[in-house]
C-alpha distance (Angstrom), angle and dihedral (degrees) to the residues before:
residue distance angle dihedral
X1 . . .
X2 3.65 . .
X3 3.32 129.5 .
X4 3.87 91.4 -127.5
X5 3.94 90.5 43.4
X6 4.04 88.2 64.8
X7 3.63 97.8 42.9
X8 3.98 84.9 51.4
X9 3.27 87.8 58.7
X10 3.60 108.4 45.8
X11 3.38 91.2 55.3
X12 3.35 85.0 49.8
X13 3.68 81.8 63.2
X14 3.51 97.9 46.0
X15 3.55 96.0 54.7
X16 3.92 91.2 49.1
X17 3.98 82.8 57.6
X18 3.37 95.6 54.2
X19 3.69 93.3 49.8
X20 3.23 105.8 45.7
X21 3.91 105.8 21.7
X22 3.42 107.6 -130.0
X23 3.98 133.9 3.7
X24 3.76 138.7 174.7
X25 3.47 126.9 -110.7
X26 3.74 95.0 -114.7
X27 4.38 80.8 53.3
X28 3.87 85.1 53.3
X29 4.13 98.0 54.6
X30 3.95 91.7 43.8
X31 3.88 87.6 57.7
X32 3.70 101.9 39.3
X33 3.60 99.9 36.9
X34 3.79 97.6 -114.8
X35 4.06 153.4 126.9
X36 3.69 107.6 -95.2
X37 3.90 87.1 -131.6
X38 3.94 81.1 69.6
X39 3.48 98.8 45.9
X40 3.92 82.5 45.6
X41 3.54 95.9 60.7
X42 3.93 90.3 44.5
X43 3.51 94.3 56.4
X44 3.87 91.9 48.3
X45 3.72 93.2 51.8
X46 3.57 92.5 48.7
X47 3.87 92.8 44.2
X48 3.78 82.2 51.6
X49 3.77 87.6 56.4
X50 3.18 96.0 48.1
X51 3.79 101.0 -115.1
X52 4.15 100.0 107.1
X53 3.84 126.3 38.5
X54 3.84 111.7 -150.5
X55 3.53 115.6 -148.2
X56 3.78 139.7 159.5
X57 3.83 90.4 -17.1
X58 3.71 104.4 -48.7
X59 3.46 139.6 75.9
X60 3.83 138.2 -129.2
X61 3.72 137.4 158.1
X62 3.49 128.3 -80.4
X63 3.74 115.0 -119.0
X64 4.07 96.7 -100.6
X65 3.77 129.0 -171.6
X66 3.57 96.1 -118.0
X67 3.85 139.7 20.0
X68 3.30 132.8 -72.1
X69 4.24 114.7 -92.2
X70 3.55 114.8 -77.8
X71 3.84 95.0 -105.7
X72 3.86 96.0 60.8
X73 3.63 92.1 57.5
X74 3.51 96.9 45.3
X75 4.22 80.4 73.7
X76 3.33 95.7 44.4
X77 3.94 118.3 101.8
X78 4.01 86.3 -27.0
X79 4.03 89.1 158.1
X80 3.78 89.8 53.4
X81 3.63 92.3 45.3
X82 3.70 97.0 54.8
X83 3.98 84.2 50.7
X84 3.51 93.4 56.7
X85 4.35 90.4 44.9
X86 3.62 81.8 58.3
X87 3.52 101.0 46.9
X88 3.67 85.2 49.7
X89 3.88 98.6 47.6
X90 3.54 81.5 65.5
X91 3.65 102.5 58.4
X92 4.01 91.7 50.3
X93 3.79 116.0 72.0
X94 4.45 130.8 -162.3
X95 3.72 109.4 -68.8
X96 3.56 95.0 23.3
X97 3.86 124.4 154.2
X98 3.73 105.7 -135.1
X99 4.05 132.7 179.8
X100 3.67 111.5 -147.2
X101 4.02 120.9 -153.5
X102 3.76 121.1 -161.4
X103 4.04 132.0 -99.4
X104 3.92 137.5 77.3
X105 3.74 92.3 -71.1
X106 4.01 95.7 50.8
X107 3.68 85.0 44.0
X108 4.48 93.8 60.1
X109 3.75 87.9 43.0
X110 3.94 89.8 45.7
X111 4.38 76.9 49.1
X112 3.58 94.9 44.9
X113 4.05 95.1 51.9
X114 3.56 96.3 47.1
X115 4.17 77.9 83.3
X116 4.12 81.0 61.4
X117 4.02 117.1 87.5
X118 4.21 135.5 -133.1
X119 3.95 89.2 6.9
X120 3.64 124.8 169.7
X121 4.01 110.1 -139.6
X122 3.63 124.7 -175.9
X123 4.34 112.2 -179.2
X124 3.34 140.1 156.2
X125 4.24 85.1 -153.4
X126 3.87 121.8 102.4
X127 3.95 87.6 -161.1
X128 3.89 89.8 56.2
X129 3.86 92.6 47.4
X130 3.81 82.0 49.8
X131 3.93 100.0 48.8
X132 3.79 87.7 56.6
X133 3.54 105.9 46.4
X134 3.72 90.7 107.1
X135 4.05 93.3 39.8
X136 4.03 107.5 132.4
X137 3.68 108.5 -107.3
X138 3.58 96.3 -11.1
X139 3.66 130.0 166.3
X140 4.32 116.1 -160.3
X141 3.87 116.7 -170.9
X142 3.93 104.4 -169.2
X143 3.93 123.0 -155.7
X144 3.96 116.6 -110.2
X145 3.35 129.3 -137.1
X146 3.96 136.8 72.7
X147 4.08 116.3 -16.0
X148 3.88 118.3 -126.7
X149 4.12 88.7 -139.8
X150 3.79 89.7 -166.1
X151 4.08 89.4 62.2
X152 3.34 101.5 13.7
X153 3.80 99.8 -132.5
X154 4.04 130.1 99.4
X155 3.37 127.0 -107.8
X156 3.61 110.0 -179.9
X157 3.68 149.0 117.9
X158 3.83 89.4 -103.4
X159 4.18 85.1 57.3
X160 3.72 95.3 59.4
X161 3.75 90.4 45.2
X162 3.47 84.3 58.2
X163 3.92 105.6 62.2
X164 3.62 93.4 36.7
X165 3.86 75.2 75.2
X166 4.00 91.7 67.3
X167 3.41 154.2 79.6
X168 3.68 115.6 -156.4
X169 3.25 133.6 173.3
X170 3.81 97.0 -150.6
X171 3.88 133.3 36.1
X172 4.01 116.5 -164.5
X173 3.56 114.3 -174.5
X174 4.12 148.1 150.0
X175 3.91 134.5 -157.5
X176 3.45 137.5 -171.3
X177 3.24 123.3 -80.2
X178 4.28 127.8 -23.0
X179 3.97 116.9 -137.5
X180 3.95 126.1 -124.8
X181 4.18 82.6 -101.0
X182 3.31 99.4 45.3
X183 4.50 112.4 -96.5
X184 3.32 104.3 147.7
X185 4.28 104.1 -130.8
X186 3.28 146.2 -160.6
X187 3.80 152.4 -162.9
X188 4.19 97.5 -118.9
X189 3.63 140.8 2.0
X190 3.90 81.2 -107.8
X191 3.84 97.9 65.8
X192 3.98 92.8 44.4
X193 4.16 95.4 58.5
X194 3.81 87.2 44.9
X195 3.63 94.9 57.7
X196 4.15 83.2 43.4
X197 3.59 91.7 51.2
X198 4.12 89.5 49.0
X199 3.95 91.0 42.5
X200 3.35 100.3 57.7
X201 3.81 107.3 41.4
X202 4.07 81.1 71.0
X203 3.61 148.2 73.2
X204 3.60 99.8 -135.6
X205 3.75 127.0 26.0
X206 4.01 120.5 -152.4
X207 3.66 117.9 -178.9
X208 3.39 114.6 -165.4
X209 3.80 115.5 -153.6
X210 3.46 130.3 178.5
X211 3.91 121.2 -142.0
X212 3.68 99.2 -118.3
X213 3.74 77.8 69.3
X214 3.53 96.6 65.4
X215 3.86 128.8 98.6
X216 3.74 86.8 15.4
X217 4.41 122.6 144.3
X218 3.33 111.8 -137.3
X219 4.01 130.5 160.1
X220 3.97 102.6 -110.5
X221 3.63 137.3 57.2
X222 3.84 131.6 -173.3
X223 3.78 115.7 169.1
X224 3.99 131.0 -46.2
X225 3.58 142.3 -99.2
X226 3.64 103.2 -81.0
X227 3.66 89.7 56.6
X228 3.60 89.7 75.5
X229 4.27 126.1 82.7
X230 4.04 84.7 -134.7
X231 3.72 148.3 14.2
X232 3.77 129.9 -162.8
X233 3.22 123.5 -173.3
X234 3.98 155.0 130.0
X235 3.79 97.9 -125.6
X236 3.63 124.9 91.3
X237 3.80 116.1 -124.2
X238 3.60 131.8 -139.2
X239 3.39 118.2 -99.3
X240 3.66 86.7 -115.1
X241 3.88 95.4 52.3
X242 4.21 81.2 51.7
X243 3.34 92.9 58.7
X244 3.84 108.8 46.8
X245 3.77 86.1 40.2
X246 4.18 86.7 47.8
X247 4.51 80.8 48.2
X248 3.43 93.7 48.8
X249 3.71 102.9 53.3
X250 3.65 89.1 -106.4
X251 4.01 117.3 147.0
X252 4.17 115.3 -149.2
X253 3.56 119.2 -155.1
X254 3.39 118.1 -173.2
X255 3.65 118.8 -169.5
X256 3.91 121.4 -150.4
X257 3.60 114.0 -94.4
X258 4.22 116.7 -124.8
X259 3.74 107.9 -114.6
């Protein structure tokens, strides 16, 4: 096998981790079409990187510092994300001015809107500035500064400079991870200003959060759901998360779910 085969499919495996939480190995072969001596020896190797933790016959990620590469998620809840692009291309009309964020998600609404005409787009994502390069009449300001080459985006002091510099109508964002009560987390100190810096150079904020995200622990914590103008996502919220979000001004959207 190729060496680029088995790192296909260990991300493969990563991202099913990250969806689902944990599986078993036997899980693992059904989905990717495999012995489960191969998956066996995947799941060792990644243990032995320190990716997967192996315990009582399943496996699950270990808690990490930082995401997952930017090819894993791409598989992960990819029907759900496409919901929530479309939601989204909704809420942002021709001509609009619209801040972009970085991730997967940001990326299929960045897709989505390239269907949208004479917009104004300030990111700090390569894969946005990519998605519209074929938007009618388009104009794409992109942050400077150094590139994260594993995702392709910028996450630097120079980025947050750069959309104090702008109006924008429109702020479309992600993060991390969103706790059973509602904190809206994230992998580094790093990630959190960004999505401050994107926030508040607009009128309305929409964070876009897929529900593999939900219920996750990570390290860092900046503000909730309801402090938000709009929320689209698969997941079902509490009732309690409805209501402070419904207090607070905030809109949910949740998008249907593929079956």
């Amino acid at each position: 096998m190729k060496r680029s085969d088995l790192d296909i499919r260990r991300d493969q495996i990563v991202a099913l981790l990250a969806e689902n939480g944990s599986l078993s190995a036997q899980e693992l072969c059904q989905r990717l079409k495999v012995s489960v001596q191969t998956i066996r020896a995947d799941l060792r190797d990644l243990d032995e990187a320190s990716l997967v933790q192996r315990r009582n016959g399943v496996a699950r990620l270990r808690q990490q510092a930082e995401n997952i590469g930017y090819l894993p998620r791409l598989t992960v809840s990819h029907s759900e994300k496409h919901q929530i692009a479309q939601a989204v291309q909704q809420l942002v009309p021709h001509g609009a001015r619209v801040a972009l964020g970085t991730g997967t998600t940001v990326a299929q609404c960045a897709r989505l809107l390239a269907t949208r005409q004479d917009l104004l787009v300030a990111t700090n994502s390569l894969h946005a500035v990519m998605a519209l390069q074929h938007a009618p009449g388009a104009r794409v300001e992109m942050a400077g500064g150094s590139v994260r080459l594993r995702d392709l985006d910028v996450i630097s002091p120079a980025s947050i400079e750069f959309f104090a510099r702008y109006r924008m109508e429109q702020a479309i964002f992600s993060c991390g991870g969103i706790s059973q009560s509602g904190e809206v987390l994230d992998y580094n100190t790093e990630e959190i200003t960004a999505r401050q810096a994107i926030a508040a150079c607009a009128k309305q904020k929409i964070l876009v959060v897929d529900s593999a995200k939900f219920d996750r622990d990570l390290p860092c914590q900046m503000q909730h759901l309801w402090d938000y103008d709009v929320v689209v996502t698969g997941a079902e919220l509490s009732e309690s998360l409805r209501k402070k979000c419904a207090a607070s001004g905030c809109r949910t959207i949740q998008v249907a779910l593929p079956q």
